[in-house]
N, C-alpha and C positions, 0 to 999 in steps of 0.2 A: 523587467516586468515586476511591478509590486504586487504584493498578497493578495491585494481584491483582483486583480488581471488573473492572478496565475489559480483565482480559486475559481473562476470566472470561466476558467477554459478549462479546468475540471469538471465543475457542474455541465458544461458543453458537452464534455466527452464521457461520461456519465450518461446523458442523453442519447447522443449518436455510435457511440464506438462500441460494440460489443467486447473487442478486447479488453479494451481500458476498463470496463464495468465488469468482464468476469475477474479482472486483475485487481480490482477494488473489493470486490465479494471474500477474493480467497482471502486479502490482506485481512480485511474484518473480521473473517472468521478464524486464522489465526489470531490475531489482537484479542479474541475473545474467550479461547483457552491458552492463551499468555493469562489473562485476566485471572482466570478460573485457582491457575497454577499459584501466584501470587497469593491469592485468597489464604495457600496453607503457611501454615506455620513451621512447616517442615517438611521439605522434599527430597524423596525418596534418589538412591542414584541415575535409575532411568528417567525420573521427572527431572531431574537436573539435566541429564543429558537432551528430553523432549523440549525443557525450555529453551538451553543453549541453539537446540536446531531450531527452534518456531522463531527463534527471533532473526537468527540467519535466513531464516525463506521469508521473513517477513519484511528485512532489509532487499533484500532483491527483488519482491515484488516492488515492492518501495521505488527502488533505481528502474524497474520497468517503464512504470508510472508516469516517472519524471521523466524520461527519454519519449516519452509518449508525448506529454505535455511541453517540452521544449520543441520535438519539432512539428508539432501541430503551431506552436505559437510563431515559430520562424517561418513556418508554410505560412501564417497569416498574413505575418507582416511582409512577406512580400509580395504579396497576392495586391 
């Protein structure tokens, strides 16, 4: 599947899946105090440690996503 297919069945399930869209939400709103964190110029030991974990839940929201998106995309193609 290339980039336009697999963004293609994202925007889908975005639409249709609730899951997929609360699993989308969370990822954004970690990504969004990742962003915050970056901003400083210096972080503190627990913001270091908040980072190292926001981005680990935000890789597995991540791998949620895509197992979401693969087999929605192999349910298609065999449909």
């Amino acid at each position: 599947m290339n980039a336009a297919e697999t963004q293609e069945v994202k925007n889908f399930l975005l639409d249709s899946d609730q899951q997929f869209r609360h699993l989308a939400e969370q990822h954004h709103l970690l990504d969004d105090r990742l962003h915050q964190l970056l901003e400083k110029h210096y972080l503190s030991e627990p913001e270091q440690l908040e980072q190292a974990t926001l981005k680990k839940r935000k890789l597995a929201l991540k791998d949620q996503m895509e197992t979401i998106v693969r087999a929605h995309s192999e349910q298609r193609g065999s449909s």
